[in-house]
N, CA, C and O atoms as CSV, one atom per row, in Angstrom:
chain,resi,resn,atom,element,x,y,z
A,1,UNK,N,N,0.846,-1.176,0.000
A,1,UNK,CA,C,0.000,0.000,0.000
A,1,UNK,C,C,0.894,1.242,0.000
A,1,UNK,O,O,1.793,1.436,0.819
A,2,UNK,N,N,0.515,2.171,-1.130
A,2,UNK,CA,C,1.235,3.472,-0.702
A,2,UNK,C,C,0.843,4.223,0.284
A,2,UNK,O,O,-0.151,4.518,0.946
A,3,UNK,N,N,2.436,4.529,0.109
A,3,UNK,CA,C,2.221,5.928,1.936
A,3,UNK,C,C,1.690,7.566,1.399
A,3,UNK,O,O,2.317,8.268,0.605
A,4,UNK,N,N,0.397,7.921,2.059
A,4,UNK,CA,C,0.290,9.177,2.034
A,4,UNK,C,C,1.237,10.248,2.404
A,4,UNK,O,O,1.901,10.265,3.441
A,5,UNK,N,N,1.246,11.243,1.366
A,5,UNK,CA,C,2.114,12.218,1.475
A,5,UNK,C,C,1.642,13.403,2.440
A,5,UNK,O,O,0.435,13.644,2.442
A,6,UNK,N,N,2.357,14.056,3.141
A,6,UNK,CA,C,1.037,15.628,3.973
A,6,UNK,C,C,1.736,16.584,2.503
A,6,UNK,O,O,2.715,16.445,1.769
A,7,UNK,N,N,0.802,17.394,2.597
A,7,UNK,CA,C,1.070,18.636,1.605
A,7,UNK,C,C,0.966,20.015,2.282
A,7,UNK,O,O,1.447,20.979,1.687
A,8,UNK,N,N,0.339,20.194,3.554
A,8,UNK,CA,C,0.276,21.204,4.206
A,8,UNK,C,C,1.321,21.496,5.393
A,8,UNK,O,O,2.208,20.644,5.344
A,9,UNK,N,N,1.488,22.265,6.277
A,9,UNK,CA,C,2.677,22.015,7.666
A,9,UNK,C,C,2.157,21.837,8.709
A,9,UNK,O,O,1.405,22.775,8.971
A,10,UNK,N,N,2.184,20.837,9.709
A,10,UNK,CA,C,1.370,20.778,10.702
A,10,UNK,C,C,0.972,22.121,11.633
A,10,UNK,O,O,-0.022,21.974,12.343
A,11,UNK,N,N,1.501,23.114,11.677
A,11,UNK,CA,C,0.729,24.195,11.768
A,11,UNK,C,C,-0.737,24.454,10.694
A,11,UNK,O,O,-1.739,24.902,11.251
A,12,UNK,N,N,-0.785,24.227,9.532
A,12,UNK,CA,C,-1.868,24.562,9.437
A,12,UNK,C,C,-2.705,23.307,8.884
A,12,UNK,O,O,-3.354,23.481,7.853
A,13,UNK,N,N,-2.718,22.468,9.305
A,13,UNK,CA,C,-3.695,21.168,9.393
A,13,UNK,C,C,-4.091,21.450,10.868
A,13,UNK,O,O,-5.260,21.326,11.234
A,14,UNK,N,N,-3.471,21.687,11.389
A,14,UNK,CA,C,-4.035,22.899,12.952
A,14,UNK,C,C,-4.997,23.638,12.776
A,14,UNK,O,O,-6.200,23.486,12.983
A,15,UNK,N,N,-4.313,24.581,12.319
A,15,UNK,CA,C,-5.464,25.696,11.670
A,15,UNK,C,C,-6.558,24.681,10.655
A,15,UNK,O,O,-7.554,24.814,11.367
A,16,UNK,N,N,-6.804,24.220,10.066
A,16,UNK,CA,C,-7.976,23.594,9.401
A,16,UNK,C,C,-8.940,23.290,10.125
A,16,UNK,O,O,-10.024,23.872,10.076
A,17,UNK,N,N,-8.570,21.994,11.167
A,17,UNK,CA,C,-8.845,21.510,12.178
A,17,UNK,C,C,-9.605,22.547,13.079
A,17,UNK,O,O,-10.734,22.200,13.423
A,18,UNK,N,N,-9.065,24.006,13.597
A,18,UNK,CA,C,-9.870,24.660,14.425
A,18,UNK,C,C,-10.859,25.448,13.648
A,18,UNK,O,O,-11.974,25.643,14.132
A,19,UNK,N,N,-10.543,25.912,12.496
A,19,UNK,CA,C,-11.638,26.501,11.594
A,19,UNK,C,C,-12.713,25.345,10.844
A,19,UNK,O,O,-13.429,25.806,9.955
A,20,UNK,N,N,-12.781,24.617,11.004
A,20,UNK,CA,C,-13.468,23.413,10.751
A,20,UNK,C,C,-14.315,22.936,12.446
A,20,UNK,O,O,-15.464,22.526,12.281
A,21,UNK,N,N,-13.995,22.959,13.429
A,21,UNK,CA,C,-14.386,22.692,14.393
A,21,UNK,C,C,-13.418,23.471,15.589
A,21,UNK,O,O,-12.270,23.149,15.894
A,22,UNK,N,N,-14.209,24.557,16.153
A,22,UNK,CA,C,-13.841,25.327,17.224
A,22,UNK,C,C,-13.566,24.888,18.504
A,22,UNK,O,O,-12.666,25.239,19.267
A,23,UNK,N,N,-14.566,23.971,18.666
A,23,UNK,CA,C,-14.603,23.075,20.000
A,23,UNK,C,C,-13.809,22.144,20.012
A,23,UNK,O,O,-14.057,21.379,20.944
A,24,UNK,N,N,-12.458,21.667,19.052
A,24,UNK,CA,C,-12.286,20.743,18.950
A,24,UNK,C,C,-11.485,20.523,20.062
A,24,UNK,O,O,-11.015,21.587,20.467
A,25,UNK,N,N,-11.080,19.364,20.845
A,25,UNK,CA,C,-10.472,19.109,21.632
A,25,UNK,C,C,-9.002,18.795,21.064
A,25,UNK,O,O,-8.820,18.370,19.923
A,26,UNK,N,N,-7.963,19.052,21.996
A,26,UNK,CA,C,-6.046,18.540,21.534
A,26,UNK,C,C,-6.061,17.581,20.807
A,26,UNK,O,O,-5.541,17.634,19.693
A,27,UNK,N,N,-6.964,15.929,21.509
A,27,UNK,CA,C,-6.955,15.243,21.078
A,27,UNK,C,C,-7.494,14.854,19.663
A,27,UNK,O,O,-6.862,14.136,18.888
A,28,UNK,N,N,-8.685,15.381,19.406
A,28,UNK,CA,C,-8.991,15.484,17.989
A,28,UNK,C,C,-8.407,16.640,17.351
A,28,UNK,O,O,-8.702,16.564,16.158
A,29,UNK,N,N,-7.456,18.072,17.661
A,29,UNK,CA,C,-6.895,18.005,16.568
A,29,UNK,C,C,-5.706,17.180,16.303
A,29,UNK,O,O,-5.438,16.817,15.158
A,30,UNK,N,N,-4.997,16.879,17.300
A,30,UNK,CA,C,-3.747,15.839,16.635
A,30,UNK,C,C,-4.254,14.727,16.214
A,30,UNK,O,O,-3.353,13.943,15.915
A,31,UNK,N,N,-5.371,14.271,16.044
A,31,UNK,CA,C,-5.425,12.949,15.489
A,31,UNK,C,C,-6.487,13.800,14.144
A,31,UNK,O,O,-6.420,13.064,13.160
A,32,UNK,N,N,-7.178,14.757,13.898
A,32,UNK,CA,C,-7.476,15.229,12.736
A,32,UNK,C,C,-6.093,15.700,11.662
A,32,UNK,O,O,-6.198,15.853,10.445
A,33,UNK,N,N,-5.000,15.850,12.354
A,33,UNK,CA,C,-3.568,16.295,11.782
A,33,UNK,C,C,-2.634,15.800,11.455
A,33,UNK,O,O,-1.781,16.118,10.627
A,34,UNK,N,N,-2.832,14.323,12.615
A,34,UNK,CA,C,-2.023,13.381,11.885
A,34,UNK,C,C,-0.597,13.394,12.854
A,34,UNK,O,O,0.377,12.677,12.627
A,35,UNK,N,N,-0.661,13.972,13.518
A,35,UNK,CA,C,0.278,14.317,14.895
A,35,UNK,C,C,0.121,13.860,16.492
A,35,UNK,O,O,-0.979,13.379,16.762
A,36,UNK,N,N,0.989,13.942,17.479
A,36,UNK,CA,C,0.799,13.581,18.490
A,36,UNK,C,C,0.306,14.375,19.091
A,36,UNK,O,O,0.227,15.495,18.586
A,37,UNK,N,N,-0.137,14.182,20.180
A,37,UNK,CA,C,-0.961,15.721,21.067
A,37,UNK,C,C,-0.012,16.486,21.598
A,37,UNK,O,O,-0.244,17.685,21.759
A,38,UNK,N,N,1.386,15.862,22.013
A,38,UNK,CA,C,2.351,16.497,22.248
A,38,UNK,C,C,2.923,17.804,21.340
A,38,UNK,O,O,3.226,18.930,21.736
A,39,UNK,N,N,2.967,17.114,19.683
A,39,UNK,CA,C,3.806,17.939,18.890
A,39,UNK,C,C,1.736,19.327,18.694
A,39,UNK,O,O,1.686,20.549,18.555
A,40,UNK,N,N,0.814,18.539,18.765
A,40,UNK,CA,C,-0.364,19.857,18.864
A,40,UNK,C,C,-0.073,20.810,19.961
A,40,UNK,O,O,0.219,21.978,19.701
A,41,UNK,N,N,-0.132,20.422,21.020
A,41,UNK,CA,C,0.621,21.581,22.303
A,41,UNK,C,C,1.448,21.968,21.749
A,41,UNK,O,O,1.119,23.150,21.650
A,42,UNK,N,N,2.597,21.849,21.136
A,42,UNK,CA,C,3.566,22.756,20.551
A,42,UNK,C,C,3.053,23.427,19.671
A,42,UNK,O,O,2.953,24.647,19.802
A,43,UNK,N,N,2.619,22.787,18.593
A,43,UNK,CA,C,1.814,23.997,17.292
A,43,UNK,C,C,1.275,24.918,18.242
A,43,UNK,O,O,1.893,25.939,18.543
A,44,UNK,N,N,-0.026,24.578,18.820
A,44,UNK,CA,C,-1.217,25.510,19.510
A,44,UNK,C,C,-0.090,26.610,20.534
A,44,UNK,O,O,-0.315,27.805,20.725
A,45,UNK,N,N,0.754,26.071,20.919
A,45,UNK,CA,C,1.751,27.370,21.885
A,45,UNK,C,C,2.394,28.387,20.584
A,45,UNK,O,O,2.697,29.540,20.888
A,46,UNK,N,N,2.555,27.995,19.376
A,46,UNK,CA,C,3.392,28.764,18.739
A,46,UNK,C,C,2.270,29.529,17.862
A,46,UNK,O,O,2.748,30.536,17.339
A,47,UNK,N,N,1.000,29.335,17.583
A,47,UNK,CA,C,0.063,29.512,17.181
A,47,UNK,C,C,-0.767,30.609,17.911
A,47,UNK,O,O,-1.327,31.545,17.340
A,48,UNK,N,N,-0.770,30.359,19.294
A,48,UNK,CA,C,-1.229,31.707,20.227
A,48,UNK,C,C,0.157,32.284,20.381
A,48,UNK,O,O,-0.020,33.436,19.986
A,49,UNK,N,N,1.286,32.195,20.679
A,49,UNK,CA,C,2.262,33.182,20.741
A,49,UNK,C,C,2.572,33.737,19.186
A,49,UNK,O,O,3.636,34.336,19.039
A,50,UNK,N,N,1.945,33.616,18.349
A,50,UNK,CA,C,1.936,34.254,17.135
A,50,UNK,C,C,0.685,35.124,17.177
A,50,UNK,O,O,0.821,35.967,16.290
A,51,UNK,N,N,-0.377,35.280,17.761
A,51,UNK,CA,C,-1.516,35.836,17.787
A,51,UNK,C,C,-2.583,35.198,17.151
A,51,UNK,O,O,-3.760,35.432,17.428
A,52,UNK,N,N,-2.134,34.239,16.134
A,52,UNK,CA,C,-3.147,34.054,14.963
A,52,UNK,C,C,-4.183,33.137,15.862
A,52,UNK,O,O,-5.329,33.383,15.486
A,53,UNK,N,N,-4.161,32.023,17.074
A,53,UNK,CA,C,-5.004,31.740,17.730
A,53,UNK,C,C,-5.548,32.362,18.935
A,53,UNK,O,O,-5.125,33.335,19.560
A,54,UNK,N,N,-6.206,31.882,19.070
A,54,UNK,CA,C,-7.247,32.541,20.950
A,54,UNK,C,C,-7.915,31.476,21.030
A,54,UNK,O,O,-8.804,30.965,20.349
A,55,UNK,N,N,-7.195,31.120,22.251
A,55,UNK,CA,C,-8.261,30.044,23.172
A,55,UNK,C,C,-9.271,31.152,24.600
A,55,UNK,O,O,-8.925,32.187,25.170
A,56,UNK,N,N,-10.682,30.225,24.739
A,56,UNK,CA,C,-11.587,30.905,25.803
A,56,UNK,C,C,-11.873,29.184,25.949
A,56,UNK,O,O,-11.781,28.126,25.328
A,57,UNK,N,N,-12.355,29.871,27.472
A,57,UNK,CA,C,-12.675,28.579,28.649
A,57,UNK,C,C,-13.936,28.583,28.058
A,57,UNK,O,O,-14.375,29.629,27.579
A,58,UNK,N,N,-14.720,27.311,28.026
A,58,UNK,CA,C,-16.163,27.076,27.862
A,58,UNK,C,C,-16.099,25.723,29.238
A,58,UNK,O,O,-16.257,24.509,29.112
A,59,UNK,N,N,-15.926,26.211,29.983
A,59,UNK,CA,C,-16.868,24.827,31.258
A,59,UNK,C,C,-14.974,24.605,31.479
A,59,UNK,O,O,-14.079,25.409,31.737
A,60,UNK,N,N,-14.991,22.747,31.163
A,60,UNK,CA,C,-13.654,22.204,31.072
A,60,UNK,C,C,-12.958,22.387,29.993
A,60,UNK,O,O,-11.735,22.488,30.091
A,61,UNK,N,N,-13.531,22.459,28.869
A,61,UNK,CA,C,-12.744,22.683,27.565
A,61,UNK,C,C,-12.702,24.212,26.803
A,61,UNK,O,O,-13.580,25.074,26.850
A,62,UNK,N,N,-11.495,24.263,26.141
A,62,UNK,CA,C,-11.253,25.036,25.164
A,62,UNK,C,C,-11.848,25.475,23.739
A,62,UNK,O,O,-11.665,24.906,22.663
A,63,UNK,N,N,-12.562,26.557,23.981
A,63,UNK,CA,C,-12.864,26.613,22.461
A,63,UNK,C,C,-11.734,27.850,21.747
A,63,UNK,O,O,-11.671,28.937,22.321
A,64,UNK,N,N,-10.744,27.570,20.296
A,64,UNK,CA,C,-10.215,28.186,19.678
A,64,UNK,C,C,-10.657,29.086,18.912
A,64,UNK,O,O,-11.676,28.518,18.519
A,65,UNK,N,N,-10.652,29.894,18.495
A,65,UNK,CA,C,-10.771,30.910,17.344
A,65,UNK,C,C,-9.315,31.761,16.392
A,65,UNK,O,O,-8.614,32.554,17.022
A,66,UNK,N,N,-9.132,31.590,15.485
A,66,UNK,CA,C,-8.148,32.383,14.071
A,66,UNK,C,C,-8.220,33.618,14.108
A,66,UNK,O,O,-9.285,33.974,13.604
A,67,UNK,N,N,-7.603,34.473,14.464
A,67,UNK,CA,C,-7.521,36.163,14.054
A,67,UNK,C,C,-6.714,36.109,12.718
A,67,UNK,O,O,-5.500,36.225,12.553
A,68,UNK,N,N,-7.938,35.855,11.603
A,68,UNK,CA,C,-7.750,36.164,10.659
A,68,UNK,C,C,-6.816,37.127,9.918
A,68,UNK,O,O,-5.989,36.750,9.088
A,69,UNK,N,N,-7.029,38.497,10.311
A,69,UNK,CA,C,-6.060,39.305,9.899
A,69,UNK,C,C,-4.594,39.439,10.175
A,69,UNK,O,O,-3.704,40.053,9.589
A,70,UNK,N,N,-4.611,38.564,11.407
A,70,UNK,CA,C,-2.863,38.037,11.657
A,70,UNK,C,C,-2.492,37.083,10.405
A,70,UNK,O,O,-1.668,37.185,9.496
A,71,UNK,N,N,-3.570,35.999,10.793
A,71,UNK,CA,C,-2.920,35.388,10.100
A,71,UNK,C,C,-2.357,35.670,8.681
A,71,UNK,O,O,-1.239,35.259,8.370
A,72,UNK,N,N,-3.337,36.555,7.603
A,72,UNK,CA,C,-3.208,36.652,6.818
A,72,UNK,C,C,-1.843,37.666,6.235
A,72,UNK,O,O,-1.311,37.611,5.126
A,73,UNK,N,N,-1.498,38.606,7.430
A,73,UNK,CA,C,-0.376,39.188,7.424
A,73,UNK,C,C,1.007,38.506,7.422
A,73,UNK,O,O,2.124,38.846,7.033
A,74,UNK,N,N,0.440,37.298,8.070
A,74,UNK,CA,C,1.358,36.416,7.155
A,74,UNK,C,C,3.014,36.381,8.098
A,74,UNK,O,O,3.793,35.494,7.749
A,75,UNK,N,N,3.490,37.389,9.294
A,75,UNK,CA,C,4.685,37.632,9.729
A,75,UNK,C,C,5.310,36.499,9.888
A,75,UNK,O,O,6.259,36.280,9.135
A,76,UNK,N,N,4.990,35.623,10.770
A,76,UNK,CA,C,5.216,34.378,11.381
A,76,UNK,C,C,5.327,33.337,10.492
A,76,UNK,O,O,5.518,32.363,11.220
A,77,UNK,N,N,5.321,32.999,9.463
A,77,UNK,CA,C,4.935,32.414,8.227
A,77,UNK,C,C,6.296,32.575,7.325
A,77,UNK,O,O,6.871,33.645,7.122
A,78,UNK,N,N,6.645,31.441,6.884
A,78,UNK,CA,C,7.746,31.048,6.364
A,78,UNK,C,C,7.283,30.141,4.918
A,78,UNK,O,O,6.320,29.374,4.884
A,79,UNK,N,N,8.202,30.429,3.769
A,79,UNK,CA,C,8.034,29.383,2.675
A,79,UNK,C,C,8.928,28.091,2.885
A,79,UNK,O,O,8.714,27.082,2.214
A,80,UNK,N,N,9.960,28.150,3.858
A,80,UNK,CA,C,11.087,27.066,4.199
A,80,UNK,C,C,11.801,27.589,2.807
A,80,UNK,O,O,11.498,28.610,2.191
A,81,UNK,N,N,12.725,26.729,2.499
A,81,UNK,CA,C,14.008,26.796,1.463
A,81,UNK,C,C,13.206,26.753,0.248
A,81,UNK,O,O,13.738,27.488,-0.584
A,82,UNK,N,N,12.080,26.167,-0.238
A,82,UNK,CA,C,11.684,25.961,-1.260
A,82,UNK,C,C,10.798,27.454,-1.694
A,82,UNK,O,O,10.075,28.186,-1.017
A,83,UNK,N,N,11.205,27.501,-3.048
A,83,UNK,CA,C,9.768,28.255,-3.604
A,83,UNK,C,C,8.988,28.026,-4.027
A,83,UNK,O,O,8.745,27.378,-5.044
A,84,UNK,N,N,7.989,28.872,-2.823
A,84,UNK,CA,C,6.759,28.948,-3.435
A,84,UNK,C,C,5.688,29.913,-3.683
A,84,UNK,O,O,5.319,30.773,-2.884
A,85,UNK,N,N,5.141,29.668,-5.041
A,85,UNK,CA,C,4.457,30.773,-5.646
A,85,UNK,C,C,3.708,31.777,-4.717
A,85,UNK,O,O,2.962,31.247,-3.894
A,86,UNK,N,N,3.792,33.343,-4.710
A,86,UNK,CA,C,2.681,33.453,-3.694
A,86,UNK,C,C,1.983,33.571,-3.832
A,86,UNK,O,O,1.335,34.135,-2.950
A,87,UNK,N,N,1.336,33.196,-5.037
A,87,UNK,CA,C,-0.293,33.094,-5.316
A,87,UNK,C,C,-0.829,31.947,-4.865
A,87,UNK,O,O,-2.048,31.777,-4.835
A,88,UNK,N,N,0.252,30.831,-4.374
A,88,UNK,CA,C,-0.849,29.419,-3.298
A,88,UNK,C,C,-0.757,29.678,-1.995
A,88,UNK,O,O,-1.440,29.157,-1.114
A,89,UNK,N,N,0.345,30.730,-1.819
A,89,UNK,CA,C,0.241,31.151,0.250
A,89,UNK,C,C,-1.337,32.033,-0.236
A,89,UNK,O,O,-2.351,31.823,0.429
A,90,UNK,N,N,-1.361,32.832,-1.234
A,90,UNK,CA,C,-2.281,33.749,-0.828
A,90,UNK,C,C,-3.645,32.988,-0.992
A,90,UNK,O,O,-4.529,33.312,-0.199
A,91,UNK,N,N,-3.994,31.791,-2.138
A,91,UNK,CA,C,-5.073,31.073,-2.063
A,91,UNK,C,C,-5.416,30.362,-0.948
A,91,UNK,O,O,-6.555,30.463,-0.490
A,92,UNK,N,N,-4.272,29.383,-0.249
A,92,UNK,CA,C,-4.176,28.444,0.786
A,92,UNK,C,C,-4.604,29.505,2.413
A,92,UNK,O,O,-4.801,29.028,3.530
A,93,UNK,N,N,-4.646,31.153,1.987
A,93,UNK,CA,C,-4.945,31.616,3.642
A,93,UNK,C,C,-6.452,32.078,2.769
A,93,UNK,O,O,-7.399,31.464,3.261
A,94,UNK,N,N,-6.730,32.677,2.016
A,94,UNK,CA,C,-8.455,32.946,1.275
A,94,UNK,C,C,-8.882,31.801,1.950
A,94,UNK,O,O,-9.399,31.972,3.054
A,95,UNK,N,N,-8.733,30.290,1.366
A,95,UNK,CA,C,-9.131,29.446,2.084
A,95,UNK,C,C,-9.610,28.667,3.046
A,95,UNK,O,O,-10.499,27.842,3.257
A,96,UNK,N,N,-8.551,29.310,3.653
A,96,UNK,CA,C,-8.640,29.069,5.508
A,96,UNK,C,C,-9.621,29.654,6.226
A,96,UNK,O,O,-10.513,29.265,6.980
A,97,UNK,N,N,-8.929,31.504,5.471
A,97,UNK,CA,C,-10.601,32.162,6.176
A,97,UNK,C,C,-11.649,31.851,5.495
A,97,UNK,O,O,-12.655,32.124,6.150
A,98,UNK,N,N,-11.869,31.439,4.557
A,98,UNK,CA,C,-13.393,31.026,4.240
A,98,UNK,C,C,-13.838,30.203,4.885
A,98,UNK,O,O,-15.045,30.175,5.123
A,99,UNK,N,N,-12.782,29.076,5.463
A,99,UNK,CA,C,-13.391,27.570,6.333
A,99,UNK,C,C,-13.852,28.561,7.798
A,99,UNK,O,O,-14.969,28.551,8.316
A,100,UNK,N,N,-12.871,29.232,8.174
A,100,UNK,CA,C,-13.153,29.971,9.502
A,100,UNK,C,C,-14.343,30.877,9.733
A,100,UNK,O,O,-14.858,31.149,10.817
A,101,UNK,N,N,-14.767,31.389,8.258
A,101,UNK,CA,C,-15.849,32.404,8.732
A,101,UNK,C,C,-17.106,32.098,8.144
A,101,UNK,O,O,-18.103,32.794,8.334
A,102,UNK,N,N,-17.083,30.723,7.186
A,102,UNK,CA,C,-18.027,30.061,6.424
A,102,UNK,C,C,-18.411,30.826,5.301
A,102,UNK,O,O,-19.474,30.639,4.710
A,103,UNK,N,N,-17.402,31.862,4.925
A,103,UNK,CA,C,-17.793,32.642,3.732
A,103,UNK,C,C,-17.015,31.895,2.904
A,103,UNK,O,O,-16.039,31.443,3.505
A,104,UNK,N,N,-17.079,31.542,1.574
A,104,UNK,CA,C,-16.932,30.944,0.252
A,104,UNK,C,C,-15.402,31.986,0.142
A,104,UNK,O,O,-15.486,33.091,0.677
A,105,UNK,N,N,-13.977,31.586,-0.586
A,105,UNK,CA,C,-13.117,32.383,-0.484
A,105,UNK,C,C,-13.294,33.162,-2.105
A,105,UNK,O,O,-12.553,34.090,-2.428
């Protein structure tokens, strides 16, 4: 059987994951991501110390929310060594906020 490839960075199969479901718990996003809950506590710490997340208490659990306009500013955000076009960073965050705000990108 072939091995699936990821195409996204586990930062934002993160981000999918919370704009797709707010309530989601650690555990379902690292297992919606494909990661350990360990390496999700790390995303989600670098993710609110970037601004682009906000966690609020609901009872025992966490619900997340995307500050969109961080994110889309893009600071924190790296292409790594490779290039890439920025017309798929700029489609791949349209995207995101559309999953996040349920508007069509």
């Amino acid at each position: 059987m072939a091995k699936s490839w990821g195409f996204l960075t586990n930062h934002a199969h993160v981000l999918i994951q919370i704009a797709r479901d707010p309530r989601s718990t650690v555990r379902e996003i690292a297992n919606a991501a494909g990661i350990t809950e360990r390496a999700t506590h790390s995303v989600l710490g670098d993710l609110r110390e970037g601004g682009i997340v906000h966690a609020t208490r609901d009872g025992r659990n966490n619900v997340y929310s995307i500050d969109i306009q961080t994110l889309i500013k893009g600071e924190r955000w790296s292409a790594s060594d490779m290039e890439i076009p920025q017309s798929l960073i700029d489609a791949t965050l349209r995207g995101l906020a559309g999953v996040a705000t349920g508007i069509p990108a």
